[in-house]
C-alpha positions in Angstrom: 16.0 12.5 8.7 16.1 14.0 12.1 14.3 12.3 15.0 14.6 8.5 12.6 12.2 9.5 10.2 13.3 9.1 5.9 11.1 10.2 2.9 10.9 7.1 0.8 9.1 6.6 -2.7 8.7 4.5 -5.1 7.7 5.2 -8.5 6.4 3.1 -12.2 7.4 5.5 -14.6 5.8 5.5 -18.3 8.0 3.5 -20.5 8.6 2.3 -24.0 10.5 -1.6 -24.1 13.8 -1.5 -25.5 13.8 2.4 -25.9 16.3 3.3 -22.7 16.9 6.7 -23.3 12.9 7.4 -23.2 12.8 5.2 -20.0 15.6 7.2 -18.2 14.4 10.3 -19.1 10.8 9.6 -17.8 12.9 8.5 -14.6 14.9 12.0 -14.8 11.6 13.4 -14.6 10.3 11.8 -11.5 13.4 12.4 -9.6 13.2 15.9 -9.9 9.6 15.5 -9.1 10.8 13.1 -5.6 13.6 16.0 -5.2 11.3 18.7 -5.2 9.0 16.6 -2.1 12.2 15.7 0.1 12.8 12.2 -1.1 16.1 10.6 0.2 15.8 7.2 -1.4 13.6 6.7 -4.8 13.5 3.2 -6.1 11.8 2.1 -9.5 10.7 -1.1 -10.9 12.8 -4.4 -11.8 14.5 -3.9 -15.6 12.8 -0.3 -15.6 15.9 1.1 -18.0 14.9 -1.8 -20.5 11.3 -2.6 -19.6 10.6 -5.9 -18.1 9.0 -7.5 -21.1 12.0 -7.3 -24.0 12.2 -10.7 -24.3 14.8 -12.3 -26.6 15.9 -8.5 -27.2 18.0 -9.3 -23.4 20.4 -11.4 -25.8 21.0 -8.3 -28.4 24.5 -6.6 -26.9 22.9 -3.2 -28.3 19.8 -3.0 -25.5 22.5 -4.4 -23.1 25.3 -1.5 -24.3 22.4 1.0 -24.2 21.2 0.3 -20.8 24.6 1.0 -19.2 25.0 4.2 -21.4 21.7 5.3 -19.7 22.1 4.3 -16.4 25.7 6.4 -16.7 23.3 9.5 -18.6 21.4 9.5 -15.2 24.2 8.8 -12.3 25.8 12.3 -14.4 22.3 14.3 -14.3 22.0 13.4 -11.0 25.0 13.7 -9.1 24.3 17.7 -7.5 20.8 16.1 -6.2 20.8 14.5 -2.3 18.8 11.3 -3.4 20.1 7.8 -3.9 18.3 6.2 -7.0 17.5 2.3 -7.0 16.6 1.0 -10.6 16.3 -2.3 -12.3 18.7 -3.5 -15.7 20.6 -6.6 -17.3 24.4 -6.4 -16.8 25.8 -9.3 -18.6 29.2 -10.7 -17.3 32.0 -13.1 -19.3 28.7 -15.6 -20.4 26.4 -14.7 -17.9 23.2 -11.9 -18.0 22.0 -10.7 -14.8 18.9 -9.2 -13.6 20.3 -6.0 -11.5 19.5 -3.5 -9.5 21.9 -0.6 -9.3 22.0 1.9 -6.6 23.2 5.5 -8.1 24.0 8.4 -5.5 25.6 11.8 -6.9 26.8 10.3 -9.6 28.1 7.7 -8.2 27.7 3.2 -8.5 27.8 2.4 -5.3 26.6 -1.1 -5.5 25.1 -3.6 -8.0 23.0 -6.6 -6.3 21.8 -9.8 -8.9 18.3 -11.3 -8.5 18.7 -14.7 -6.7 15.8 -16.7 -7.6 15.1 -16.7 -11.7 11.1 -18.0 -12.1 10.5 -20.4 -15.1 6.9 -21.4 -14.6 3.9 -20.0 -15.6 3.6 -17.2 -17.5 7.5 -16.2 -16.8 10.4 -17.7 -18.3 13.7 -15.5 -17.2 15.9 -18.2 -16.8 15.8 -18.1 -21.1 17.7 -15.3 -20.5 19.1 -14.8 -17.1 21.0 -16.6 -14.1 20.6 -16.6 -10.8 23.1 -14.1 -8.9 23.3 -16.5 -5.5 27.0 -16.7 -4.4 28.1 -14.3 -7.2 30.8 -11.7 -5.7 32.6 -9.6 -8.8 33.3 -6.8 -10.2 31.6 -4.7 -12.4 32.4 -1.8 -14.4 30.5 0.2 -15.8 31.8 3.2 -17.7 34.3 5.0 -15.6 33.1 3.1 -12.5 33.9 -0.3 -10.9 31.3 -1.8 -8.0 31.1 -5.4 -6.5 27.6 -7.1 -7.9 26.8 -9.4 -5.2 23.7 -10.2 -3.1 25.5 -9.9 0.1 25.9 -6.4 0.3 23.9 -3.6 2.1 24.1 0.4 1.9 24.3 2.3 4.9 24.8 6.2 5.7 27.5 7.4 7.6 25.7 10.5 9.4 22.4 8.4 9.8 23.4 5.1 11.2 19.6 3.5 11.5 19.8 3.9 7.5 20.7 0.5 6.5 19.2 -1.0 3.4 19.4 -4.2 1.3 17.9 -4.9 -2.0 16.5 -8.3 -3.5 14.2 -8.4 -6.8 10.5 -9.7 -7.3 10.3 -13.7 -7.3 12.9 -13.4 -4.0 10.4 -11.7 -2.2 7.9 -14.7 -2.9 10.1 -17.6 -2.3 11.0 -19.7 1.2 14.9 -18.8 0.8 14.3 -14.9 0.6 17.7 -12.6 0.4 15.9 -10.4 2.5 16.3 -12.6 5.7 19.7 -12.6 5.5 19.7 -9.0 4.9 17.9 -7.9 8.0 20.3 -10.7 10.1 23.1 -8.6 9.0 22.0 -4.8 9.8 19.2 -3.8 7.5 16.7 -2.0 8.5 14.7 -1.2 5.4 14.4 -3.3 2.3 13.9 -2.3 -1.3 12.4 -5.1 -4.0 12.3 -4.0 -8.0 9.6 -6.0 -9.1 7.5 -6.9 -12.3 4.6 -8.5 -11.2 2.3 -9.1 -13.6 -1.6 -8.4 -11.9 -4.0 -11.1 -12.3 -7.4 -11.9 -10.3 -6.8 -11.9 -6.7 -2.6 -11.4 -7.1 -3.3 -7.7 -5.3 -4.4 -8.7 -2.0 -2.0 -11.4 -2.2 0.8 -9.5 -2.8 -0.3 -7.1 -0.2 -0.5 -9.8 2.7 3.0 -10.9 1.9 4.6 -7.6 2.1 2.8 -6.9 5.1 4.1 -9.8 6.8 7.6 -10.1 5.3 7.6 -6.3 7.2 5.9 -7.5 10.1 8.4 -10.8 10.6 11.4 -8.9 9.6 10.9 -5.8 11.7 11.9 -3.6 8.8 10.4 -1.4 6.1 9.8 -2.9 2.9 9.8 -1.0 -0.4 8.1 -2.8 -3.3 8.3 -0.7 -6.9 6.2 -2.6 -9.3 6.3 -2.6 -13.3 3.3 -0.7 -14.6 1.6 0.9 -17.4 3.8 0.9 -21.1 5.2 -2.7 -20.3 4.4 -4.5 -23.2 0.8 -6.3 -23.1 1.3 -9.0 -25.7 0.7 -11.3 -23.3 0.6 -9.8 -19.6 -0.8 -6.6 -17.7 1.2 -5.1 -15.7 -0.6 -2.5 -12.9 1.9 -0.7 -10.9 1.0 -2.1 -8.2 3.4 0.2 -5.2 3.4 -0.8 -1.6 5.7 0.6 1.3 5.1 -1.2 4.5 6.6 -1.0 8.0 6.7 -3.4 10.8 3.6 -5.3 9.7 1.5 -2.3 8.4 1.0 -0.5 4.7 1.9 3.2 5.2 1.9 3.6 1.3 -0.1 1.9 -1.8 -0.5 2.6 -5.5 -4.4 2.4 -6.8 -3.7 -0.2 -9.5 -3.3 0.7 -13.3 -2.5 4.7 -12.0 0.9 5.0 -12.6 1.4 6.7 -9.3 4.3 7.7 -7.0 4.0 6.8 -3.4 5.9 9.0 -1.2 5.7 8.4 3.0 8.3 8.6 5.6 9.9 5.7 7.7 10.6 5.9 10.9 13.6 3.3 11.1 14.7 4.4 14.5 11.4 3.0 15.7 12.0 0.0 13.7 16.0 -0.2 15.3 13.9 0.3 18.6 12.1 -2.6 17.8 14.3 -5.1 17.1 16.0 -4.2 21.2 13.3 -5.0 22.1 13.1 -8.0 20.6 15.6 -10.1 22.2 14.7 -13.3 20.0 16.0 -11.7 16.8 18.8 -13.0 15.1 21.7 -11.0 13.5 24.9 -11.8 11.9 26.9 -8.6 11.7 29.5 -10.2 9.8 30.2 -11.3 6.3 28.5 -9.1 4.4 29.8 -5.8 1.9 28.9 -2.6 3.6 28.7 0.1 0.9 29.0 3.6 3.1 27.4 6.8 1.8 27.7 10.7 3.0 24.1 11.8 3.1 23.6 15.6 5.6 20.8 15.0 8.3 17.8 17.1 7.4 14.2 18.2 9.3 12.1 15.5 7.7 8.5 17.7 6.5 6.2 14.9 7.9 3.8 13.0 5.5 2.7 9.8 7.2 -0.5 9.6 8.8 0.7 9.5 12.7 -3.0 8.8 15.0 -3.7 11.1 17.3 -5.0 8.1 20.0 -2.6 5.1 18.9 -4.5 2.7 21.2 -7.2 3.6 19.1 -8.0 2.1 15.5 -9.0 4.5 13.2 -10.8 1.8 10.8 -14.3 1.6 12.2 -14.9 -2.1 11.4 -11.3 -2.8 12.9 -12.3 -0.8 16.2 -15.3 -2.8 16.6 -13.6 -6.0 16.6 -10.9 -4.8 18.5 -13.2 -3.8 21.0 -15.0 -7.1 21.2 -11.5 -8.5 21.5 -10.7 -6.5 24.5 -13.9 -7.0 26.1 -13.8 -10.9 25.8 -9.9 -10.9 27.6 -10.9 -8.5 30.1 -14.3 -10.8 31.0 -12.7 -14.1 30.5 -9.5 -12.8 32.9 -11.7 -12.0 35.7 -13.9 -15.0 34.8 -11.2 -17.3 35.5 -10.8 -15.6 39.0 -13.8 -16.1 39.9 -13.7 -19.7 39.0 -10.1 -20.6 40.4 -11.3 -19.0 43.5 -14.9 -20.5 43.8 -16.4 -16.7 44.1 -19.7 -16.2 42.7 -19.9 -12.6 43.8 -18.4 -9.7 42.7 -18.0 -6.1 44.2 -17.5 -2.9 42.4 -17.6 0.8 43.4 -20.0 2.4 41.2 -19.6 6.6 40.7 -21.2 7.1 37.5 -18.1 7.7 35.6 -16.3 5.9 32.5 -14.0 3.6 34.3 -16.7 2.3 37.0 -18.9 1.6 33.8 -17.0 -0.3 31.9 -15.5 -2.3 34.8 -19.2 -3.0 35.5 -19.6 -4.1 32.0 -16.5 -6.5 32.2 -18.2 -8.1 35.4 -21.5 -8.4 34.0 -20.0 -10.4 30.8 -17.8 -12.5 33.5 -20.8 -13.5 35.2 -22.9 -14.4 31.8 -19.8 -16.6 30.9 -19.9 -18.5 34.3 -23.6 -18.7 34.1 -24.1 -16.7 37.5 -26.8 -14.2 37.9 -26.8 -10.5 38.0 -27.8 -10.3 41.2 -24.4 -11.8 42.5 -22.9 -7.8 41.3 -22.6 -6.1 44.5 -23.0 -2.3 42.7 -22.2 -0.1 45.4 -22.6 4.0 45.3 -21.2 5.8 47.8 -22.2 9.5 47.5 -20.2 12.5 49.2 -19.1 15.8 49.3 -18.2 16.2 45.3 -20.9 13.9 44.1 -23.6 15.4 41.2 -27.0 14.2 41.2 -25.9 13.5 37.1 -23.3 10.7 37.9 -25.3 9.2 40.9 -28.4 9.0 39.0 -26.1 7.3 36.6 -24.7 4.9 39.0 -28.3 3.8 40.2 -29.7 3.9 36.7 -27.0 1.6 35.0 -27.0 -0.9 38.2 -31.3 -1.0 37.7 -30.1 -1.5 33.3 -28.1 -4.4 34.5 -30.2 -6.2 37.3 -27.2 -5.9 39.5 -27.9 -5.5 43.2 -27.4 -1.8 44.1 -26.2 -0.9 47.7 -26.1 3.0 48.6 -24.0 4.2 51.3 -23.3 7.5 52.1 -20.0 7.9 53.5 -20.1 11.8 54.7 -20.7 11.1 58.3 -17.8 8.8 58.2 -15.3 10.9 56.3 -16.3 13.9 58.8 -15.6 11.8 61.5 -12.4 10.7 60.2 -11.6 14.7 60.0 -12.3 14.7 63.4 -10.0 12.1 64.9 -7.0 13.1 62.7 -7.9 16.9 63.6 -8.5 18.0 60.0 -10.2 21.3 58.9 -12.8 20.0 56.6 -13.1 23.2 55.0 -9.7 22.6 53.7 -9.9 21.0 50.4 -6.4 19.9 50.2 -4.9 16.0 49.5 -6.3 15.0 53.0 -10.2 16.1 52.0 -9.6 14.4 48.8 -7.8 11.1 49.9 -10.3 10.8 52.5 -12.8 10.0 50.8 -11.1 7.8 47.9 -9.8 5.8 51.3 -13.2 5.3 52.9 -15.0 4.4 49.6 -12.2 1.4 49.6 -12.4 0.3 52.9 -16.3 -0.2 52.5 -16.0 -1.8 49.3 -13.4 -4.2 50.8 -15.6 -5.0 54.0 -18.8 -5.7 51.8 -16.5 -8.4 50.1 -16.0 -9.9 53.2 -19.4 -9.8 54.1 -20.9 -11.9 50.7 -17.9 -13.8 50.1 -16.8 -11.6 46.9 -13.7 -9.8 45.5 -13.6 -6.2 44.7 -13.1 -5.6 40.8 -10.9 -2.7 40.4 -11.6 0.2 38.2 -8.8 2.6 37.3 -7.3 2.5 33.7 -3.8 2.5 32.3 -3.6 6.3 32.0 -4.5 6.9 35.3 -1.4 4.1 36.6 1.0 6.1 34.1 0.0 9.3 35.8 -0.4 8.0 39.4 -3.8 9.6 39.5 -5.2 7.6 42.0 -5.1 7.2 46.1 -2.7 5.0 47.4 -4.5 2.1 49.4 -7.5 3.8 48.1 -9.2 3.5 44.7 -5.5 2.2 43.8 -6.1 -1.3 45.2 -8.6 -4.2 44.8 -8.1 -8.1 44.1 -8.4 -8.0 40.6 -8.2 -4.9 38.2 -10.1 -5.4 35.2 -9.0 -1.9 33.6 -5.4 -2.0 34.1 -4.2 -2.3 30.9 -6.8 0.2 29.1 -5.5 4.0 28.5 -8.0 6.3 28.9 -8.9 7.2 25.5 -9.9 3.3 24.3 -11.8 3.4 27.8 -14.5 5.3 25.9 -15.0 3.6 23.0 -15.5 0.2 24.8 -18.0 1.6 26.4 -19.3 3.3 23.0 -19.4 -0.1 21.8 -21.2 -1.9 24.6 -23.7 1.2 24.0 -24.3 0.3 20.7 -24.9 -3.1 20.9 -27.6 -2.5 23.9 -31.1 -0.2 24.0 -33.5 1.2 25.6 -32.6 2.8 28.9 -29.0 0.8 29.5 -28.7 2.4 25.9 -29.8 5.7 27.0 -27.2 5.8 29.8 -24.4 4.5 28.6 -24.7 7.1 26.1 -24.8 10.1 28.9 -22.0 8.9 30.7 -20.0 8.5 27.8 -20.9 12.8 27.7 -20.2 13.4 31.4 -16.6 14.6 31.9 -14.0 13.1 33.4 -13.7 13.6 37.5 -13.1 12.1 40.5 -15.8 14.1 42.2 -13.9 14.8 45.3 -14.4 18.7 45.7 -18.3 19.9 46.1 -19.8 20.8 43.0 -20.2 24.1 41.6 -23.6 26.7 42.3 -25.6 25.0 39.6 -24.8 21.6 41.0 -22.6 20.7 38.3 -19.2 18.8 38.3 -16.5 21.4 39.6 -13.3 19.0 39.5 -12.3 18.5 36.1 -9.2 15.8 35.9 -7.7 17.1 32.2 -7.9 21.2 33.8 -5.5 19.6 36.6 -3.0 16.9 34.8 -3.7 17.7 31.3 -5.8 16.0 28.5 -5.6 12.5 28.2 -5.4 12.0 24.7 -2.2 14.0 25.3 -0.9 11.7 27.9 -1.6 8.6 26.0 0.1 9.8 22.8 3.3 10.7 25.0 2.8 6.8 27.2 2.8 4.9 24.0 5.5 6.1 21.8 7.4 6.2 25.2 6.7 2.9 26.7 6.0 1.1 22.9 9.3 2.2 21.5 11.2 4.1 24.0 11.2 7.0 21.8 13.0 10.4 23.3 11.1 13.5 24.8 12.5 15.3 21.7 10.9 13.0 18.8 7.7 12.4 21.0 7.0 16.4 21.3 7.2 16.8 17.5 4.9 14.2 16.7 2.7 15.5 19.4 2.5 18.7 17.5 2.4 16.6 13.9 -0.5 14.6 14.7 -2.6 17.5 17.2 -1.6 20.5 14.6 -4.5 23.3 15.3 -5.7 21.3 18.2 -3.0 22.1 20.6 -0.3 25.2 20.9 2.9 23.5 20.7 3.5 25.3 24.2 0.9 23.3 25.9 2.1 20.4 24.2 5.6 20.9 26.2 3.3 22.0 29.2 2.1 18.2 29.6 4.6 16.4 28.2 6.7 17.6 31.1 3.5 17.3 33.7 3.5 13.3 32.4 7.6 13.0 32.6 7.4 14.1 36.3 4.2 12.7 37.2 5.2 9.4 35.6 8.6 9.2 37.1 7.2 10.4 40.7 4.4 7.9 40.8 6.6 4.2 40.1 5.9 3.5 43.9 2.3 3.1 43.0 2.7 0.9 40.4 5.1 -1.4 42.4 2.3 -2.4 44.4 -0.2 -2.9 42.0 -3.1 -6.3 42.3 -3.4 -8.7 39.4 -4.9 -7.6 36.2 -4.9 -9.2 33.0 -2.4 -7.8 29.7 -4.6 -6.4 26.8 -2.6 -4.7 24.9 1.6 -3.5 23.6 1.8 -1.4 26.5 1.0 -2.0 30.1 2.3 -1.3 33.7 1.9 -4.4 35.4 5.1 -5.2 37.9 5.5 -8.0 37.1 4.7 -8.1 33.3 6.1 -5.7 31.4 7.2 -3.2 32.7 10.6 -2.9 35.4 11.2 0.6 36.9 12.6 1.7 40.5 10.6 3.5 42.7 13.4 6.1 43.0 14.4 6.6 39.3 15.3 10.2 38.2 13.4 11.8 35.2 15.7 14.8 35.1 17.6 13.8 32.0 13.7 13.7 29.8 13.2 16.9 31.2 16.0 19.1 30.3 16.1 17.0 27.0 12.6 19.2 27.1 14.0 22.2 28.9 16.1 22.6 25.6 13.1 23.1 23.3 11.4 25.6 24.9 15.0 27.9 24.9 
């Protein structure tokens, strides 16, 4: 439960109708089985002491007397074990039955919440037997212990605040009027549904899509326990059908007719995050029936998958469309520039390297849009001291693949006699050898603008803005940045996918600068003539850096949480000391470069997390990051 994150399962456990006493003790057997992998909360399926399918039995007062017995047999069994238990029975009141879930915790009732919405069409006919629970507030006592049973009521741990849940039951999850709105207005963060839904053709995928989005709309977690294998098939199947979903994505699912447990963990601080952030979200902390439980705060052992590159789909069909997306906002924002401004040329320094190529690629796609020809692509390579023959005979190759015009200037002689008038040691590879250069290639792309009535497009990416890496006034401006709002690590596979949909020798290029590393080229090469500046040897890997930008900037998550999903998700890839190493390189290089940022030329929003000033993202220039670092100072002690 440290760092936000709960082990949550749900379970359809083998069962017999009518016979409660086999039915609890098949549950008996699962908690210990949940118990023994960390689960906090363990919720079963709607009527899972009875069975769903008992029919007129519901009326007989010895099922209804033998339910309660049982649900009493496992509060007592259960009551040493951390774990609070959600399952499904009939608890008939006065001249009413209701269709309950009850919510045990060492040995304890703590709450009793009625299904609201009773279906009578189709194949089910409840309200035979049941009544709705809407606007019911009572008391209910079962054995020794008395709890309200109302549908206004949520649970919530005293030691773990974000851990706030509410409870509704099958056809309320697939009605207009769902409980569960109301639920998440008041507090909740995660909701649990006992259901019985029976699995016809096609009823999977729906019931898949509307858990998703009920997650996704709520901005909670949401826990459906389905009725599986040993209902009774007289005249219905029932599959077990188990989903846990957060915010709009499945962490967890059942295969149908397996009679599976699903176990994954929740990260409801990012959820409580979310909802901040969201300043449209409604919420009602009033009138509603907290029920408060004592639960100790635990290391949670990880079992959700967490990506290594979040910007990144791991689906391959969903990458490629993502991709195209992407490609297709980048293009049609820079072909609206072009339109609004009557430009029909475009300029854009060309180095060889990942970020030149795909800005190139956005351009080219701008300029198919608008109808305009290549030619109108002012490609321009401007080899110095640090440049390979590798990324220059990519530059001139990819410009050639394209049909853009290519312009080659050498800037050396220039850059040398800048040294000179500013009285600079060019055998001094500091800032001012480096900066130089980056300067000079800006000032000639801007000039070559002005001289065919073009902008420049910009090149750097989203990690490089988070990280500062780039010269101010230098490769840090243009008059329209298409790669602003792409991190590093989705830089290459846009350009992986532009690759593959192309051949011959574009095909063949794309490809080898998608294997050249990563460098600005500004120090001369090595002896064999290869690249000698290596970006990730100086500020760190950028997969790294992305990971720690994301779950930063997407959720405003702490150094402390961020550093042990680093080492979750990049276990055996990275030592968790070089973890620390660059998480605290990006802290200070992220706080230390705002003033770059500040100033930064238009660029159009792709994706959750961007820098833009005056988008999304609102930080002083002269903001402190000592309190994220000795929050890291404190892990390494």
């Amino acid at each position: 439960m440290k760092h936000g994150f709960i082990k949550i399962a749900c379970a359809s456990p083998e069962l017999k109708p009518a016979d409660c006493e086999y039915n609890i003790n098949k549950m008996l057997l699962l908690i210990q089985q949940a118990v023994q992998e960390q689960v906090k909360i363990l919720c079963f399926p709607e009527l899972s002491v009875t069975g769903y399918t008992c029919g007129d039995l519901f009326l007989q007062e010895t099922l209804l007397e033998s339910a309660k017995e049982s649900v009493l047999t496992l509060a007592h069994e259960t009551k040493e074990q951390e774990i609070v238990i959600i399952l499904g029975l009939p608890i008939a009141h006065h001249d009413k039955l209701y269709n309950c879930a009850v919510v045990v915790y060492k040995g304890e009732i703590l709450g009793i919440v009625p299904k609201t919405h009773i279906p009578n069409y189709g194949e089910f006919y409840e309200a035979r037997h049941f009544t709705s629970g809407k606007n019911i507030d009572i008391d209910i006592t079962i054995g020794n212990t008395t709890a309200y049973l109302t549908t206004n009521q949520l649970f919530c741990c005293k030691e773990f605040p974000e851990l706030k849940f509410g409870i509704e039951i099958c056809e309320d999850l697939w009605t207009g009027e769902t409980p569960s709105t109301k639920l998440v207005q008041h507090g909740a963060n995660l909701i649990f549904n006992l259901s019985a839904s029976d699995e016809i053709i096609g009823k999977a995928d729906y019931r898949r899509t509307i858990i998703k989005a009920k997650s996704g709309s709520l901005i909670c977690a949401y826990v459906y326990a389905d009725a599986g294998i040993g209902e009774s098939t007289q005249d219905l199947v029932f599959a077990g059908h188990n989903i846990i979903a957060e915010n709009g994505s499945v962490l967890a699912e059942s295969k149908l007719f397996q009679q599976e447990m699903i176990i994954t963990d929740i990260d409801l601080k990012k959820i409580t995050e979310e909802k901040r952030r969201m300043n449209t979200f409604n919420t009602k902390h009033k009138n509603c029936l907290w029920n408060y439980f004592s639960m100790p705060i635990t290391e949670t052992n990880l079992q959700r998958y967490i990506p290594k590159h979040p910007f990144v789909p791991s689906d391959k069909t969903i990458l490629d469309n993502r991709c195209e997306e992407i490609l297709q906002i980048q293009s049609v924002g820079l072909r609206t520039r072009l339109q609004h401004i009557s430009c029909k040329n475009a300029v854009i320094g060309l180095s060889g390297g990942l970020d030149s190529t795909l800005a190139l690629i956005v351009t080219v796609h701008a300029f198919d849009m608008l109808n305009l020809e290549h030619s109108g692509i002012v490609a321009v390579t401007m080899p110095c001291f640090g440049t390979t023959d590798r990324t220059y005979q990519n530059a001139c190759r990819l410009a050639k693949a394209y049909g853009v015009t290519l312009r080659e200037i050498r800037i050396q002689d220039s850059v040398r006699q800048h040294f000179k008038d500013i009285c600079h040691d060019e055998n001094q590879h500091d800032v001012v050898y480096e900066n130089s250069q980056a300067r000079e290639r800006t000032q000639v792309l801007m000039d070559i603008a002005n001289q065919v009535n073009g902008i420049v497009v910009g090149t750097g990416d989203l990690s490089e803005l988070a990280l500062g890496w780039a010269t101010y006034n230098g490769d840090h401006m243009s008059m329209y940045a298409v790669n602003a709002s792409i991190p590093k690590t989705l830089v290459r596979y846009l350009t992986a996918y532009e690759a593959s949909h192309t051949n011959g020798i574009l095909q063949e290029v794309l490809l080898d600068i998608l294997d050249t590393p990563v460098s600005p080229e500004l120090l001369p090469p090595d002896k064999n003539g290869q690249i000698a500046q290596k970006t990730e040897d100086l500020v760190g890997p950028y997969e790294l850096h992305d990971f720690f930008l994301y779950y930063m900037l997407r959720f405003g998550f702490t150094p402390t949480k961020i550093y042990h999903m680093t080492c979750y998700a990049f276990q055996n890839l990275y030592s968790e000391q070089e973890i620390l190493k660059w998480q605290k390189v990006f802290y200070k290089r992220f706080f230390t470069q705002q003033f770059k940022r500040s100033c930064l030329p238009d660029s159009p929003k792709v994706g959750s997390v961007t820098l833009s000033p005056r988008g999304d993202f609102r930080m002083p220039s002269d903001a402190s990051a000592s309190i994220w670092l000795k929050e890291l100072d404190k892990i390494s002690q």
